[in-house]
DOTORGU-984034 format. One line per 8 residues: number of its first residue (from 1); for each residue x, y, z of N, C-alpha, C. Coordinates in Angstrom, 1 decimal, decimal comma. Layout:
REM DOTORGU-984034
NUM = X/Y/Z/X/Y/Z/X/Y/Z; ...
END
This chain:
REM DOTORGU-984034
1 = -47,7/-70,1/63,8/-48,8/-69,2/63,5/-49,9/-69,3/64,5; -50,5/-68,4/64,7/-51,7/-67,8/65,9/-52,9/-67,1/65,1; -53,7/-67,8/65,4/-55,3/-67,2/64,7/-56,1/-66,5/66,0; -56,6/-65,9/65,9/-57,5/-65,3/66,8/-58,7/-65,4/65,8; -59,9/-65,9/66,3/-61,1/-65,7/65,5/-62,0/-65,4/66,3; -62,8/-64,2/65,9/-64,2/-63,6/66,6/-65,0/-63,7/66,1; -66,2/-64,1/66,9/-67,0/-65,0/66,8/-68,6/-64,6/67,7; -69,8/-64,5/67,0/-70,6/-64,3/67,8/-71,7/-65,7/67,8
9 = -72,4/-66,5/69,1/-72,7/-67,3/69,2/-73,2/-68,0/67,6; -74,5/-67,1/67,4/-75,7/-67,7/66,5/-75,5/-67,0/65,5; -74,3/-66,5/64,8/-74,2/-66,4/63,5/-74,0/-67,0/62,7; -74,6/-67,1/61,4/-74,2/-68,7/60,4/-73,0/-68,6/59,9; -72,6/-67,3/59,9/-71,0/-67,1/59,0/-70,3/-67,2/59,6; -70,4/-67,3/61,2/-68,7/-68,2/62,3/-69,3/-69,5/62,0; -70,4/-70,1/62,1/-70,5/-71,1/62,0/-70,1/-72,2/60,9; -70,1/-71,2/59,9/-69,7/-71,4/58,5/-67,9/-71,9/58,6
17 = -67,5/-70,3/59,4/-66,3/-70,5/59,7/-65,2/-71,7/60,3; -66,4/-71,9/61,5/-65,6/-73,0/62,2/-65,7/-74,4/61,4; -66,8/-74,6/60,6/-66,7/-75,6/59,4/-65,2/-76,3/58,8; -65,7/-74,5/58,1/-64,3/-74,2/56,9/-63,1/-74,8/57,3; -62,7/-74,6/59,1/-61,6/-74,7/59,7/-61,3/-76,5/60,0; -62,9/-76,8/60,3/-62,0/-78,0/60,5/-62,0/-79,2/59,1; -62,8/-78,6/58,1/-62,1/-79,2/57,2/-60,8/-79,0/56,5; -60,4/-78,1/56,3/-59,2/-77,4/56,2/-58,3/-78,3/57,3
25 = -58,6/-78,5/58,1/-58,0/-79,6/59,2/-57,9/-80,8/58,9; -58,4/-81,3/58,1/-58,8/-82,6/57,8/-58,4/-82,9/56,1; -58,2/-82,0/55,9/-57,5/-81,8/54,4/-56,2/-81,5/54,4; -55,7/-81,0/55,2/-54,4/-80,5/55,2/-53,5/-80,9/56,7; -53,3/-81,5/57,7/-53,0/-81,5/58,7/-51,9/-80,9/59,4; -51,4/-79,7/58,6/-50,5/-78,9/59,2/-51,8/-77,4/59,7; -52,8/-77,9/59,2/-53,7/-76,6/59,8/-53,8/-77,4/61,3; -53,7/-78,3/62,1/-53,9/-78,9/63,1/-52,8/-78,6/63,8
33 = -51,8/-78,1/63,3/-50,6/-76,5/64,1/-51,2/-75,6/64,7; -51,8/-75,1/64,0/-51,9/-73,7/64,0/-52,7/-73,7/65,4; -52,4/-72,7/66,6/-52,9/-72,5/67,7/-53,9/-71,4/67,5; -55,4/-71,8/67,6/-56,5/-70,8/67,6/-56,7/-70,8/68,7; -57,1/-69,8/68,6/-58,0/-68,8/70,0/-59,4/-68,5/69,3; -60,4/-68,7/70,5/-61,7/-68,0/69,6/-62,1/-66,9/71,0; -62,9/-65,9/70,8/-63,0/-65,2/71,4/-64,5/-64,5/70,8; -65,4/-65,0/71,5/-66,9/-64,9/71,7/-67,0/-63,7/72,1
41 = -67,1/-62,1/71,4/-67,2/-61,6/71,2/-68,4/-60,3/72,4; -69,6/-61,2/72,4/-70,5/-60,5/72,9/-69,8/-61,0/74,9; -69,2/-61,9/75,2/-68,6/-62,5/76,3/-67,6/-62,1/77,2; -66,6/-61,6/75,6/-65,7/-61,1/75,6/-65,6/-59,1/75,4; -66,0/-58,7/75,8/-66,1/-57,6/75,1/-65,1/-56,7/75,2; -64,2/-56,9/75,9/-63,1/-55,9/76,9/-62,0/-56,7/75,5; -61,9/-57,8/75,4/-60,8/-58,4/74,0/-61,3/-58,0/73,0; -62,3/-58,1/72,1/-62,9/-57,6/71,6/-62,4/-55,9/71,2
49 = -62,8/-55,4/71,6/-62,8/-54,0/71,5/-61,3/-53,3/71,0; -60,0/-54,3/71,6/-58,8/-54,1/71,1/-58,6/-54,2/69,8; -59,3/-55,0/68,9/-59,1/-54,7/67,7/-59,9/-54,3/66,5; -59,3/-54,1/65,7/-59,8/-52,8/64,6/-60,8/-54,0/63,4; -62,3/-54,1/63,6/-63,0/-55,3/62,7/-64,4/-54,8/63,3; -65,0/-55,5/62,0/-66,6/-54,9/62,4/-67,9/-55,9/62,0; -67,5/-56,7/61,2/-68,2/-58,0/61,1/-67,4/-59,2/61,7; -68,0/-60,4/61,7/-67,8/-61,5/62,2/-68,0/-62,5/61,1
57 = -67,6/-64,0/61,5/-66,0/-64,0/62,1/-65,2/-62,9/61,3; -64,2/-62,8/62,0/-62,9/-62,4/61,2/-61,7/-63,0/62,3; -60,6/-62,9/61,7/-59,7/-64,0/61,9/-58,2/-63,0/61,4; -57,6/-62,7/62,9/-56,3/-62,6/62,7/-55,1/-63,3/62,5; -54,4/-63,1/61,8/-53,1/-64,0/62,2/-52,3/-63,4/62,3; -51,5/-64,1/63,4/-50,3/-63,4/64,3/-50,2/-61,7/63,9; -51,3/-61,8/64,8/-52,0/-60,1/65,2/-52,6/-59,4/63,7; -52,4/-60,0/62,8/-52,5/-59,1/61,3/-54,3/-59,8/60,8
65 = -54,8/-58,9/60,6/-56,5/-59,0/60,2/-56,2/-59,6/59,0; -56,5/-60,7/58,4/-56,8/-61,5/57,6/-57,7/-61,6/57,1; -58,3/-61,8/57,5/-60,6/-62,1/56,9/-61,2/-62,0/58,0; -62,4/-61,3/57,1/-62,9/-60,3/57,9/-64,7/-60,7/57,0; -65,8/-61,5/57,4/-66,7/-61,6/56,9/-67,4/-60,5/55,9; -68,5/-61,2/55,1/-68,7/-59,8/54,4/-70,1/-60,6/54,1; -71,1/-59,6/54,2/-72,8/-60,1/54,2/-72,8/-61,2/53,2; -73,7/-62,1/53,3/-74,1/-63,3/52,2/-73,2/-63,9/51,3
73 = -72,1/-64,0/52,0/-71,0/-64,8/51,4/-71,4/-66,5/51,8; -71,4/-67,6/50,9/-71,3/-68,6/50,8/-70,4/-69,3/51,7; -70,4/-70,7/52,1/-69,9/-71,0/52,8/-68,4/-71,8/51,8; -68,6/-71,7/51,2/-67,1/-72,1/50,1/-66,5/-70,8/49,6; -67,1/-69,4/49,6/-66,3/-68,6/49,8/-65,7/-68,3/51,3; -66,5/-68,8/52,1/-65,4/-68,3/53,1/-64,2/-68,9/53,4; -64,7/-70,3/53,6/-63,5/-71,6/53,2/-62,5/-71,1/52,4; -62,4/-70,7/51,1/-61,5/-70,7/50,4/-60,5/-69,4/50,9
81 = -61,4/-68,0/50,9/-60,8/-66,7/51,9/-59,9/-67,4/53,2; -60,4/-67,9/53,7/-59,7/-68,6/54,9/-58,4/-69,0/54,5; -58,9/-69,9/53,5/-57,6/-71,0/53,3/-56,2/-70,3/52,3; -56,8/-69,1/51,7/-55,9/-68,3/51,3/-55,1/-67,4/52,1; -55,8/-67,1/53,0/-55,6/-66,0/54,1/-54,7/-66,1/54,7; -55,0/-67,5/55,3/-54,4/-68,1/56,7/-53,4/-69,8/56,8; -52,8/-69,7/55,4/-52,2/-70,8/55,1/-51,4/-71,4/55,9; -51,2/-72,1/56,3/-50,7/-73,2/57,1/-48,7/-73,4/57,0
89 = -48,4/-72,7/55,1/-47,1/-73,2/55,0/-46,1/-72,4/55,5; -46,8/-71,7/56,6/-45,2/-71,1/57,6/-45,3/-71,9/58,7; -45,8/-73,1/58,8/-46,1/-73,6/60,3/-45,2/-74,9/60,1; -44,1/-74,7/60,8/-43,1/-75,7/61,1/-43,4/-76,9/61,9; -42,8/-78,4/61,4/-43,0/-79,2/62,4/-42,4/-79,3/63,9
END
C-alpha cells in the first residue's frame, strides 16, 4: 500500500494528521509498511492539481481518495477516519 498525503504547511488538521499517523505507527507496526509520500501542496502545485480533493490533508491510497478533511473535526476523529480508511491489513511482510 501507497499513501499520498496532502498537506499544507500551517494547518492544524495535517498536523493533526501526521499525529494520527504516527501513532497509528506505534500502535500497530505494520502501518510502518506502508510507503507515504507527502506532498506540500502550496510547493507542489503542478502534483497537486492532478488530483480530484479540496480540503487538506487528505490522503490517497494506492491512487483511490480515502479521507479527505472536513472543517473542525477533532483530532481523534481524524485518527480514527485514517485508521479505518487506510488499514494496514493488505500490507504484506
Amino acid at each position: 500500500m501507497k499513501i499520498k498525503l496532502f498537506y499544507l504547511k500551517h494547518c492544524p488538521y495535517c498536523k493533526s494528521a501526521f499525529k494520527a499517523l504516527d501513532e497509528l505507527k506505534e500502535e500497530n507496526p505494520l502501518y510502518k509498511k506502508i510507503e507515504i509520500e507527502t506532498i506540500e501542496e502550496s510547493d507542489q502545485p503542478n502534483e497537486a492539481e492532478k488530483y480530484d480533493y479540496y480540503c487538506v490533508p487528505t490522503l490517497f491510497c494506492d491512487e483511490q481518495k480515502e479521507y479527505e478533511a472536513n472543517s473542525g473535526e477533532s483530532f481523534k476523529e481524524i485518527k480514527e477516519k485514517i485508521k479505518m480508511r487506510c488499514s494496514p491489513k493488505s500490507v504484506q511482510d
